[in-house]
N, C-alpha and C positions, 0 to 999 in steps of 0.2 A: 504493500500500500504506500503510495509515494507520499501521504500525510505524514508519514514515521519519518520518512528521509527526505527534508526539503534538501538536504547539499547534492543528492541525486535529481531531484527534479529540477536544479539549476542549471545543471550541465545543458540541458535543452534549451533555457531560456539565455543562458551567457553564449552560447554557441548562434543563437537566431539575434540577439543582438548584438552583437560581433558583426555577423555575416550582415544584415539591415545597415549596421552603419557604415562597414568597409564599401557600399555598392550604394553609398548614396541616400539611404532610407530614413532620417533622422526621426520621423515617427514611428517609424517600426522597431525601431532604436528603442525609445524611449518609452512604450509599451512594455519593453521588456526589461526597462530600467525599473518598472513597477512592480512588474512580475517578481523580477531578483528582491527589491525591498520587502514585498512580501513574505517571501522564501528565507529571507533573513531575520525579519521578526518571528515567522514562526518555528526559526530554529532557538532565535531569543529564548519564545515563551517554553521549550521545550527544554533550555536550559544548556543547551551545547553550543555554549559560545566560543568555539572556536571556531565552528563552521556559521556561527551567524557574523562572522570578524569575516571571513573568506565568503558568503555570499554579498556582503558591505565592498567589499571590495572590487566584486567580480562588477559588482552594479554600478561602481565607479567608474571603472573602465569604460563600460558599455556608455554611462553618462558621457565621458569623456569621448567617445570616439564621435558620438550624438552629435558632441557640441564642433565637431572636425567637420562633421558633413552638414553642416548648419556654416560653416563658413567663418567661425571664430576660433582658427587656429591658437593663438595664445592662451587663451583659457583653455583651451581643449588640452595643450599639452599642461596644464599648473594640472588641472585635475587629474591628466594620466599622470605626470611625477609623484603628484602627490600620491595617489591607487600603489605607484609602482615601490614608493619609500614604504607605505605600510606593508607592503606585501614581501619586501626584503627582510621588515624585520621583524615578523612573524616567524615563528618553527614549524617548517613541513609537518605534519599530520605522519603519524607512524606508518598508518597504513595507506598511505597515497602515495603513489608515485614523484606526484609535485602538480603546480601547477598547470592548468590542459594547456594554457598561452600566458604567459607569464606577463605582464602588466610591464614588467622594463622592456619585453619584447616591442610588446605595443607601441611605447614611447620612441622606441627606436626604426622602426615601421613607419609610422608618423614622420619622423623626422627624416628620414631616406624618402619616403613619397614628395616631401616639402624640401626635397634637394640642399639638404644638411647633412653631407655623408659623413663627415670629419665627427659631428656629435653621436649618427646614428651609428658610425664603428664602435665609439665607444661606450655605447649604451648597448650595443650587442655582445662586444666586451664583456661588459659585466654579467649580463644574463648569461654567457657563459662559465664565468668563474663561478657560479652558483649553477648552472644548471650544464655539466659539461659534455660534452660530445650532443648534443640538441640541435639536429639535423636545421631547424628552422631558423636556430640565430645562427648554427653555422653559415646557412646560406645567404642570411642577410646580411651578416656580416662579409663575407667574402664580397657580396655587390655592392656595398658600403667602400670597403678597403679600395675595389677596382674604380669605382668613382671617383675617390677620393685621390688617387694616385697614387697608393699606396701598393707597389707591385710586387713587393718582396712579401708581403701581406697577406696580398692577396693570392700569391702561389702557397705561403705557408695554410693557411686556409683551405685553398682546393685538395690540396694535397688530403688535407681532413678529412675534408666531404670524398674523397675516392676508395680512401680507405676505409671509411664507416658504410661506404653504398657499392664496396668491390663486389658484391652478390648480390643487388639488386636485379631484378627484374623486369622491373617496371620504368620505361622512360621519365627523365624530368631534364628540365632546360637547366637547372643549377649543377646536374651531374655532365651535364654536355659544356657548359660554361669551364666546370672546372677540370674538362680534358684537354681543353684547348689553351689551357691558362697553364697548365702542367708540361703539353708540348713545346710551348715556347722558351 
């Protein structure tokens, strides 16, 4: 019964407001900014606050990206910073993995779309040093690095991404990026 476990029913609503505001959707966004606050109070009243700290959070993000596709970058990112400092310095859950999209991710995504790569390296940076081998800041990071001109960088980087996706099977443009970056 998902009433027991609002930190599982958030997964759906952090992930469709993610997806709503990366394509544009700031209402559809922001529906789910409601959803997630919901989810968070009734992890509150349930008394497990540590998942109602990480649905607080997830709903900031999503707030945050809201306020990207609404066209107020600068506030969008204070509130991604801000989502992504609390979310640093909270302690992973035992039994979780980690975060599904990590909030520094965001910020750094953000900033790489808004052609800041010198910031969004080093915001991928760090969500690396906390979350390592993580195929997604690797990759942003690597197109951050290559932006930026940072080519020694961005080879060490490829070089990552070949080795953690040498058995892949499936195509991606970041593992084609970083064969071409490794033959040069």
């Amino acid at each position: 019964p998902w009433q027991a476990y609002p930190q599982a029913e958030a997964v759906n609503a952090f992930a469709r407001g993610v997806g709503s505001a990366m394509t544009g959707d700031p209402v559809a966004a922001r529906s789910e900014v409601a959803r997630l606050q919901s989810l968070r109070d009734a992890a509150a009243d349930m008394k497990i606050a540590y998942w109602a700290q990480q649905l607080d959070i997830q709903a900031e993000v999503v707030r945050g990206l809201a306020t990207c596709a609404e066209g107020n970058t600068a506030e969008c990112l204070a509130i991604l910073r801000t989502a992504a400092d609390r979310e640093d310095a909270t302690e992973k859950h035992v039994v979780t993995p980690g975060p599904i999209l990590p909030a520094r991710e965001v910020v750094a995504t953000v900033l790489l779309r808004q052609g800041n790569s010198q910031d969004a390296l080093r915001e991928f940076e760090a969500v690396l040093a906390k979350e390592p081998n993580r195929y997604r800041a690797l990759a942003g990071a690597l197109q951050a690095a290559e932006r930026a001109g940072d080519t020694a960088k961005a080879k060490h980087l490829a070089a990552q991404i070949l080795d953690q996706t040498a058995t892949a099977d499936t195509p991606r443009p970041e593992i084609d990026t970083a064969r071409l970056l490794v033959s040069r």
